[in-house]
N, C-alpha and C positions, 0 to 999 in steps of 0.2 A: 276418791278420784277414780273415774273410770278409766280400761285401760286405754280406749282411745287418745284421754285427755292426757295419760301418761306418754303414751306415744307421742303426741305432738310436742309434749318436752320434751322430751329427747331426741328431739329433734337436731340435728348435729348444727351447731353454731355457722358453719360455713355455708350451708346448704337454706339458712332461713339470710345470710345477707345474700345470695345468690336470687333469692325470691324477691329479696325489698329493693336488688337492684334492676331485674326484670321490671319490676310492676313502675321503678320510677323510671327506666326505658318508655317504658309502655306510653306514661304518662307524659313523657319531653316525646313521644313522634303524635301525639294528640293536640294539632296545631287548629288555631278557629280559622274556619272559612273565612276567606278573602274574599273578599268586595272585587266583582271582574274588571274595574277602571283602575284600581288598585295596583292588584297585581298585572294590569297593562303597564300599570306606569314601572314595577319592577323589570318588568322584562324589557322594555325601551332601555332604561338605568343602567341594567347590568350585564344585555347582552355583547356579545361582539358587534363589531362595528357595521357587518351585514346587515344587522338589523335596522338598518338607517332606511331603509327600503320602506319599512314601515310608517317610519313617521314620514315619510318625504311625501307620501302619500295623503296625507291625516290633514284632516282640516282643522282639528281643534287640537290634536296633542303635540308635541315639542315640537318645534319645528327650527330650532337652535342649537346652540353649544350650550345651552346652559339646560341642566336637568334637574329634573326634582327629585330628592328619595337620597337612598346613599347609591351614591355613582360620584364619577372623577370629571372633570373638566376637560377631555381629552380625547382628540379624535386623531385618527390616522399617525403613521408613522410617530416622530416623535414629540416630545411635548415641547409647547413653544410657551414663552412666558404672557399671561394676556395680557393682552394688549387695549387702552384702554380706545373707546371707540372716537368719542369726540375728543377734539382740541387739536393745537397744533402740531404737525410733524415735524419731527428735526431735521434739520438742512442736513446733518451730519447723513442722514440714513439715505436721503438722495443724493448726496453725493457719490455716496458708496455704491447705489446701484446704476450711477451713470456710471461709471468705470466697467459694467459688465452688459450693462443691459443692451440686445441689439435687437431691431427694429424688426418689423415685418410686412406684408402687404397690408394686412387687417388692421395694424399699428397707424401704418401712413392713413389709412382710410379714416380712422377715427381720429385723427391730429387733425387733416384736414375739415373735418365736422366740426370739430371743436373748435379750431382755429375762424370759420365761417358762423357757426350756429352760439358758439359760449358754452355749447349741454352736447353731450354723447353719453346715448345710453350703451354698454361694451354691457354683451352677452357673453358667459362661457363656462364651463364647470368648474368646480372647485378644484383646488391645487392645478393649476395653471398658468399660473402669475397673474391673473388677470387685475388683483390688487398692484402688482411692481406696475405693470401696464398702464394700470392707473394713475399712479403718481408721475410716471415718465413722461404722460401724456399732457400732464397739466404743466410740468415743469419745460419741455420743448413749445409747450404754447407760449409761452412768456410767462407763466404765473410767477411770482414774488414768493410770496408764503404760502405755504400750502397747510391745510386742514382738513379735518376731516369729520366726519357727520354719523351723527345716530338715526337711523333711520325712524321716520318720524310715525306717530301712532295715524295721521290721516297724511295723504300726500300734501294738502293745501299748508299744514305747517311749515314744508319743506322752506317756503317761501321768505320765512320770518327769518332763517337762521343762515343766509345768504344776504348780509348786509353792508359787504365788507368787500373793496377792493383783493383780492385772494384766488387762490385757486381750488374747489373744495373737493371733494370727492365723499361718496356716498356707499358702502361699501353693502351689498347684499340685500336692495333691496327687495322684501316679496312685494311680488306680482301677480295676484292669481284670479282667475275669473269670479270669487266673491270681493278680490280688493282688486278691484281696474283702475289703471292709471290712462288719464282722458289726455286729449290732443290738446281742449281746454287751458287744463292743469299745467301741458309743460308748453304753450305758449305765455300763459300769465307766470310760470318760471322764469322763459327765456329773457323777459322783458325784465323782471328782476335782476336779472344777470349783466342785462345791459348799463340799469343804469347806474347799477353797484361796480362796473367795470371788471366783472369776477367770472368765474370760469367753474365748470362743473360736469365732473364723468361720476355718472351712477353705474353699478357691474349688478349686473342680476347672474339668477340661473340661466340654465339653455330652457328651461320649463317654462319661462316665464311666461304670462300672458300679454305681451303686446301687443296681440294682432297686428293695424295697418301703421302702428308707430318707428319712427325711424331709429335704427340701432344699428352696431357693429356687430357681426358674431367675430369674438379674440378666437382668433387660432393661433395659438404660440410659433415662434422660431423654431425651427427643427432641432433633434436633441444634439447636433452635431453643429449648428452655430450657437446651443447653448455651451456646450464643452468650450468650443470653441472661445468664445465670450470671456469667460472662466479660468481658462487656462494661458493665453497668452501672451498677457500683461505679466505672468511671474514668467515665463518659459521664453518669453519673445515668439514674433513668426517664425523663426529659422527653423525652430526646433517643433513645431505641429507637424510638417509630415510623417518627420516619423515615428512621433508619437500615435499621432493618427491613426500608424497601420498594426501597432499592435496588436494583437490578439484577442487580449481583454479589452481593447477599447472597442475593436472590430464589435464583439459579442454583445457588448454594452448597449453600442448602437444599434444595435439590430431590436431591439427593446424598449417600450414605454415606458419612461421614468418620469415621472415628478420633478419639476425644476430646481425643487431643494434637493430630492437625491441629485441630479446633475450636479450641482454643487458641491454636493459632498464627492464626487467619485473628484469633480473635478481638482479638488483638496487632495486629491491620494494621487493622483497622474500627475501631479507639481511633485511630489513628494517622492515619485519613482524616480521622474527625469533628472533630481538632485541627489538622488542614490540612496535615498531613507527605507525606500522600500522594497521589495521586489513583486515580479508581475504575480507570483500566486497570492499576495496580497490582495492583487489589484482586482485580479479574477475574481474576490472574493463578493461581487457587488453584482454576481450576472447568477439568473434563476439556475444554473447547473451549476455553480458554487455552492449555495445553499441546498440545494439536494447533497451535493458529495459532505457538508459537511453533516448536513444530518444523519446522513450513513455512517459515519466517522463517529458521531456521538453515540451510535444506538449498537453498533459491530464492534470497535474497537475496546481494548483493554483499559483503557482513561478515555473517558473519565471512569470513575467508579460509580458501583451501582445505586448509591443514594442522591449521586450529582445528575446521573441518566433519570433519577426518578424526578430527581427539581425542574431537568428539562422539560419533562410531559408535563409536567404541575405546571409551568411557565406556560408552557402549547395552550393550556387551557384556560388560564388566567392572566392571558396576555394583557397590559395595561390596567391589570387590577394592584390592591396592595401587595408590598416585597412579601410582607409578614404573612400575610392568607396562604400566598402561593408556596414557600414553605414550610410554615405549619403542616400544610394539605399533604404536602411533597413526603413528610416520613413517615405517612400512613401508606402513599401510595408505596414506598422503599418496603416496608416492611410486608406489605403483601408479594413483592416481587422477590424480594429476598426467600420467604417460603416457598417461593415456586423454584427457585435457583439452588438452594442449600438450606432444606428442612430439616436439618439435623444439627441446627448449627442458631441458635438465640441473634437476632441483627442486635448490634450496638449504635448508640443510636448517641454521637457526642453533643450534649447539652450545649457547651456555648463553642465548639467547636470549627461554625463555620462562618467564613468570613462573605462579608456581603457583595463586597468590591470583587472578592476572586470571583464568587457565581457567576454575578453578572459580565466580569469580563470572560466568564466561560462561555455563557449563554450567546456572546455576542448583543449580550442587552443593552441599555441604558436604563438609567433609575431616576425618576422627580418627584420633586414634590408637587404635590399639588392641593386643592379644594376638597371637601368631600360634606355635601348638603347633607344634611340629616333630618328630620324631626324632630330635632331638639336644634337646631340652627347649624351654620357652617362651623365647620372644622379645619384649620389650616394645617397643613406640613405631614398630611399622609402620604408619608413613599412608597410609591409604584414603578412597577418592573414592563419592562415593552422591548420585544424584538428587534433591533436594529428594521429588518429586514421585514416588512408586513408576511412575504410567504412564507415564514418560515414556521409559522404558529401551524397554521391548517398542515403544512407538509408534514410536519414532524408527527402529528396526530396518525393522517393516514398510512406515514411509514409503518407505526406500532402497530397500528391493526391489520392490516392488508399483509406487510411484510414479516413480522413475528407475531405466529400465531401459539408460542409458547406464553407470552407474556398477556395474552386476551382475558383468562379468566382475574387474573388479578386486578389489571385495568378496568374490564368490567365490574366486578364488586366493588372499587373503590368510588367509581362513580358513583355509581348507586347508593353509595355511603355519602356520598358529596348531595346527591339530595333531598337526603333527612336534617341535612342540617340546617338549623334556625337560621341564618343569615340568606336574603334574599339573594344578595351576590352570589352564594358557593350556589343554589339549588337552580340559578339560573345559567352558570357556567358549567352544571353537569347535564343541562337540555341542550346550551348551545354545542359542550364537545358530543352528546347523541345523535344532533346534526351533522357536522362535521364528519363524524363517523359515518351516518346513514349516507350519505355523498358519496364517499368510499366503498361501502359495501352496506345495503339497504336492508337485504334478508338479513345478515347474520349482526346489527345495529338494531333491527326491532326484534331479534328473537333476546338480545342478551339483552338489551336496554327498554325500550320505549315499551314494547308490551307488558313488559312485567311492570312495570310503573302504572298503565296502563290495568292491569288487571287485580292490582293491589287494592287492600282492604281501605286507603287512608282519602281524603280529598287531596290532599297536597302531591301525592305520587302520581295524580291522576292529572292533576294543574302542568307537574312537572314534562308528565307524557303531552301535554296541549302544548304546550313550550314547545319540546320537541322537533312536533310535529310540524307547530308553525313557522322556526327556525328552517327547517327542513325543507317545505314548501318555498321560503324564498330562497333558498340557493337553488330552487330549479330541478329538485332531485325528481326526477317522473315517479308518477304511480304513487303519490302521498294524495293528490286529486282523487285516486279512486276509493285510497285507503280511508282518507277522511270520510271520503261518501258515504262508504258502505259501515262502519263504526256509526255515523250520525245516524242509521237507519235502521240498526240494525237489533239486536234482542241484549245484547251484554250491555247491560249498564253503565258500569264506567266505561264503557268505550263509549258509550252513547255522552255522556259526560265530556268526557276528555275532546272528541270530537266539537261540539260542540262549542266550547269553549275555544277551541283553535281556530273554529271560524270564524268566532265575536273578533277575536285576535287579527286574522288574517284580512279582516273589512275593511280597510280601511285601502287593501292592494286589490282583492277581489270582490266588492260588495255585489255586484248580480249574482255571482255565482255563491257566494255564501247566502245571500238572501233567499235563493231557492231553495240549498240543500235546506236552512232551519225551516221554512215554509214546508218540505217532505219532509223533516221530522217530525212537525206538529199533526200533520195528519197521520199518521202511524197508528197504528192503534194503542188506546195507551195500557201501561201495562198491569192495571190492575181496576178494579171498579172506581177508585175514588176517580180515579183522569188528574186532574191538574191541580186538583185541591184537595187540600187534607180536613179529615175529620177536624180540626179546630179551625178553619174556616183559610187557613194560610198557604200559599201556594204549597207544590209539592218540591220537590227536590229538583227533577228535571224539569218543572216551569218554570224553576228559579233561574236556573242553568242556561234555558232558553229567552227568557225577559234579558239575563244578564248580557250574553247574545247579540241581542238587539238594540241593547242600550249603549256598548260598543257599537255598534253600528252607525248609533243615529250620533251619536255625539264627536263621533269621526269623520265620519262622509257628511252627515246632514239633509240636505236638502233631496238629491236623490233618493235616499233611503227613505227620507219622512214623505215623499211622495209617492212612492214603492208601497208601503205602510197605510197609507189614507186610501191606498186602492182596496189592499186584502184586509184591511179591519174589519170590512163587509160581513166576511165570512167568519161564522162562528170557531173555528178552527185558530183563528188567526188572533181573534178580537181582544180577548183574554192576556195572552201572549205580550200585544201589541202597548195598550192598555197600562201593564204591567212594568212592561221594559219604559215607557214615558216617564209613565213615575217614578222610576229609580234615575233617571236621568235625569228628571225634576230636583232631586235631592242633592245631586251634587253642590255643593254649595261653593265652588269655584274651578276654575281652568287654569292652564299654566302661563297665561297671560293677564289676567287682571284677579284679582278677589271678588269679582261678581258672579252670580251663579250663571252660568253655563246658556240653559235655556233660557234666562228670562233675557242675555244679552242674545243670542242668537235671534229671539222677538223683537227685539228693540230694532236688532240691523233690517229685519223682514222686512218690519213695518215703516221703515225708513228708504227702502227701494222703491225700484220702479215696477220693479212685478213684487206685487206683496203676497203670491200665494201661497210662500211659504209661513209665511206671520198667519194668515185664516187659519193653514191645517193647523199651526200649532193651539192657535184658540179652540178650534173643533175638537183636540187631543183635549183639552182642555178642560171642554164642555163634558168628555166624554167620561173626563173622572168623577166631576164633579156627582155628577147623575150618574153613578156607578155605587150601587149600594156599598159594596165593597170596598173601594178603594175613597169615598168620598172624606171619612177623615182624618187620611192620611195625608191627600191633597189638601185640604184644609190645613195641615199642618205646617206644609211645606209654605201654601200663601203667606202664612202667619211670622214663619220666619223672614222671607224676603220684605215682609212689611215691617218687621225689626232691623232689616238689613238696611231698608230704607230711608232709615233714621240717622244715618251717618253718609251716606251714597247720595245724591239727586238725583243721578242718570240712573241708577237702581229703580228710585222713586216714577221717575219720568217713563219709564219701562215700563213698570205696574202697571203708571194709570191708563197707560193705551191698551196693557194686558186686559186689565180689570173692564176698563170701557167696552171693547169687545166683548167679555162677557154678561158682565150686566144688560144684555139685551132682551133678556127672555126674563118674566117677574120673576121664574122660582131662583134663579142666579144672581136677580139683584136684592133679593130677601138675602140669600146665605154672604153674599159678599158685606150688605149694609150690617150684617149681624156679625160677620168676622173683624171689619174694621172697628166697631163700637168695643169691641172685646180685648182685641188687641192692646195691654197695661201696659206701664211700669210700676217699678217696684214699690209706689209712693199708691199704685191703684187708678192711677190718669190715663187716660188713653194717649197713644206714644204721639207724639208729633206730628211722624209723618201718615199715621192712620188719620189723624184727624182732618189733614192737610186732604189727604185722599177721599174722604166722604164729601168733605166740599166741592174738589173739583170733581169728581162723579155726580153732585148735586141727589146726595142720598141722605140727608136731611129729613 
């Protein structure tokens, strides 16, 4: 044996698992590239509720309460039980909200339509009441029974499910300038309504597209005839003034609440006047309550410091599961604890702490709820949420801004929060790098996002895009220049991470994102091959940039792919353009139907009155086909959708207007006549609906 080989046995036993535990570290932070639709749809799923900006924007991704991926059923403040959409309401629940509900100008205004017309369209934002408005409004019209409605996949269905002397209501319907709702449409309603003897208020967004169609905008009761409403059925009139003039009520009202918070304070201001409570209670529901208590938690001697640590874990993982956010909570304890008393092992009690006391420390509440996965729904995961929405962001920027002993710990523990496998943890340690960068933006990308950003992995680099893109919608300035100059600039992952935040951010900024990846692409690229790699496949950053663009187009749409059909021209662009299609081509469904994406987005083109977005998509089309490179890929993709079509009609019915369009030139209707003959099943037959498709194409 030589001695080296001696040496390496004797190698100390400690010191070879200390190596076998590195290298299997090594191996769990070595995660596969994400697909950028993919991890769009994680960061929709998991982030805080800000991020609602994004979709609200988004022509193809969620645009509901219901999400796909692991994520909760649960938006704002706290969770309600769902509620199923169609069927009937129970008298029970109207009656209970006559007892409080009071009326308003906007209110009479829409009673009066209804009561004349049969149909009131009520505009207004969410949490507003504008659903109580809506029942109140059908039940003072005279309606009988009341129901309620699933907004329908075309508006002319609306028509079918309006048969019934009733009063319906319709709750959320979109209205946007790809789905217009006609004068046509709600006179061949109104007439339905008439001779069914039935009654009907639809509530949109304030976004909606109505243009010249008649509607109410609902502007609620003021929060002071909502109290009002609320409280003096148990309290009688005698006793509001001077309820009125207290303190905490004064402060209350001086503030925008949610008409379910009204309700709830107004539950605690019954509760004071019969002496259950007293007014620092009551205080406890106005924005300088929830500061003073968050100083209370972070300064004083109780809680203790593993319960201070559950808090920030909570700040972060607001409305995520109980379990995560304490899990998470005794790593973050135990790095704070080193910085407090490093001379001293934390104890860390295994089944020690009770759920009920947290949460009633936290001021939280705990539900159950849904949680969609990849392997299907999961019922009865409990989740933790703030009473109080401010309280999450507050508490974050008190730790950083206010104790800056406790900075390094909080920083590395994040940071540790985005190695971890679970899309949730790696998404809620971008969202709190936002939250932070709000707070203080220098010293937010000097501990957090840059190093993420500059890190060896893809996924630290995804995690710095997150970020960034989080960061950008709350408005922080100077993330617009930061992104710029990153997407343009010589350091790669920044060029990366950039990049990717813009794919991300398109769907709120598509011109401006569309330029800045258009000056990326012209950049010089950074090595001889440019965009392609020795084995004929793109490079790293043309992936990065198709992916890009493939958010782009399958968000916004029709702007973009017009945007696109202009600069394809240019050899800079075309590649790029080309590229990002094709990947977009592939998706093989959206979060609305099981149909692929772009061939229904063709189907709707070519079904309008300006079809010019149906041509470019055919041109994009043509343009793979006759693309040396990408032609059998695109091939492939047809192949599939023509298996897809074997079960689908309107899939089928799609193609053939698809296919029609392109079989116009011989070399496209050779490749198409020879893709359809090819297209088996497993018996060697050509599939049905291929066969179906060579007929009516007359390729015979």
């Amino acid at each position: 044996m030589s001695q080296e080989e001696a040496a390496a046995d004797a190698t100390h036993p400690a010191e070879a698992q200390d190596g076998e535990k590195k290298q299997r570290d090594e191996a769990a932070e070595e995660q596969p590239r994400q697909e950028a639709w993919a991890a769009r749809r994680d960061l929709i799923a998991h982030a805080p509720d800000f991020v609602s900006t994004l979709v609200a924007r988004d022509q193809f991704g969620q645009t509901g309460g219901t999400h796909h991926g692991d994520q909760h059923f649960h938006f704002g403040g706290r969770a309600e039980a769902r509620r199923t959409l169609s069927g009937p309401i129970p008298p029970s629940e109207v009656e209970e909200l006559e007892g409080v509900f009071r009326g308003c100008q906007s209110f009479d205004e829409a009673l009066k339509r209804l009561r004349d017309d049969r149909l009131v369209i009520l505009s207004g934002g969410r949490e507003t009441g504008r659903r109580t408005a809506a029942l109140m409004l059908l039940h003072r019209s005279g309606a009988g029974r009341l129901r309620s409605l699933d907004p329908p996949a075309s508006f002319p269905e609306l028509a079918d499910q309006v048969d019934a002397s009733a009063g319906y209501v319709l709750c959320d319907l979109p209205v946007t300038r790809k789905r217009l709702l006609r004068e046509a449409q709600l006179h061949s309603l109104r007439e339905r309504l008439e001779r069914a003897q039935a009654r009907l208020v639809i509530t949109v967004e304030p976004s909606a597209a109505l243009g010249d169609l008649p509607s109410v905008r609902w502007e609620p009761p003021s929060a002071e005839d909502l109290l009002h409403a609320h409280v003096t059925p148990a309290t009688g009139e005698s006793a509001w003034p001077e309820l009125c003039g207290l303190t905490a009520v004064k402060e209350f009202l001086t503030r925008h609440h949610r008409p379910e918070a009204i309700r709830r304070f107004a539950l605690e201001l019954v509760a004071h006047q019969r002496g259950e409570i007293d007014e620092a209670r009551l205080a406890a529901f106005g924005e300088t309550a929830v500061a003073t208590q968050v100083t209370r938690w972070l300064t004083e001697e109780k809680p203790e410091l593993r319960d201070k640590a559950f808090l920030v874990s909570l700040a972060v993982f607001d409305k995520a599961p109980y379990a995560v956010t304490a899990e998470l909570a005794d790593g973050l304890f135990v790095r704070l604890h080193d910085i407090q008393d490093p001379n001293i092992r934390p104890s860390i009690p295994v089944f020690g702490s009770s759920r009920e006391e947290r949460l009633r420390l936290a001021h939280a509440d705990g539900y159950a709820t849904a949680e969609v996965t990849e392997w299907g729904s999961l019922e009865g995961r409990f989740c933790a949420a703030f009473r109080d929405e401010r309280t999450a962001p507050m508490l974050l920027e008190e730790v950083w801004n206010l104790h800056p002993s406790a900075r390094p710990a909080f920083a590395e523990w994040i940071r540790k929060l985005a190695d971890d496998r679970r899309p949730l943890v790696r998404t809620r340690a971008a969202s709190a790098a936002a939250l932070l960068a709000k707070a203080d933006l220098s010293s937010a990308m000097a501990h957090l996002i840059e190093p993420w950003a500059d890190g060896r992995k893809p996924h630290a680099w995804l995690t710095a895009a997150n970020a960034l893109t989080m960061t950008q919608l709350l408005d922080v300035p100077a993330v617009s220049r930061i992104l710029h100059d990153w997407c343009v600039g010589d350091v790669e992952s920044r060029r990366w991470t950039a990049i990717r935040a813009y794919g991300l951010l398109g769907p709120v900024h598509h011109e401006e994102t569309l330029a800045a990846l258009v000056d990326a692409m012209h950049r010089p690229p950074p090595d001889e091959a440019g965009s392609v790699q020795e084995d004929g496949e793109p490079s790293e950053e043309a992936r990065q940039l198709a992916d890009a663009l493939e958010l782009l187009l399958l968000a916004v749409r029709d702007p973009v792919l017009a945007a696109l059909t202009e600069l394809r021209r240019t050899d800079r662009v075309r590649p790029h353009a080309l590229l990002a299609f094709l990947q977009a081509c592939r998706q093989t469904k959206d979060d609305d139907s099981d149909r692929p994406p772009v061939l229904a987005w063709y189907a709707r083109s070519a079904a309008a009155e300006d079809p010019t977005a149906a041509r470019q998509l055919a041109a994009y089309w043509d343009g793979l086909l006759t693309d040396r490179t990408h032609n059998p890929k695109a091939l492939g993709v047809l192949r599939g959708w023509v298996r897809h079509a074997d079960d689908d009609p309107e899939t089928e019915s799609a193609l053939a207007s698809l296919l029609g369009a392109l079989v116009a030139t011989p070399t496209n209707r050779r490749r198409v006549s020879h893709l359809l003959g090819t297209v088996r099943d497993s018996r060697g037959a050509v599939t049905p609906a291929a066969d179906r498709l060579r007929k009516r194409l007359a390729l015979d």
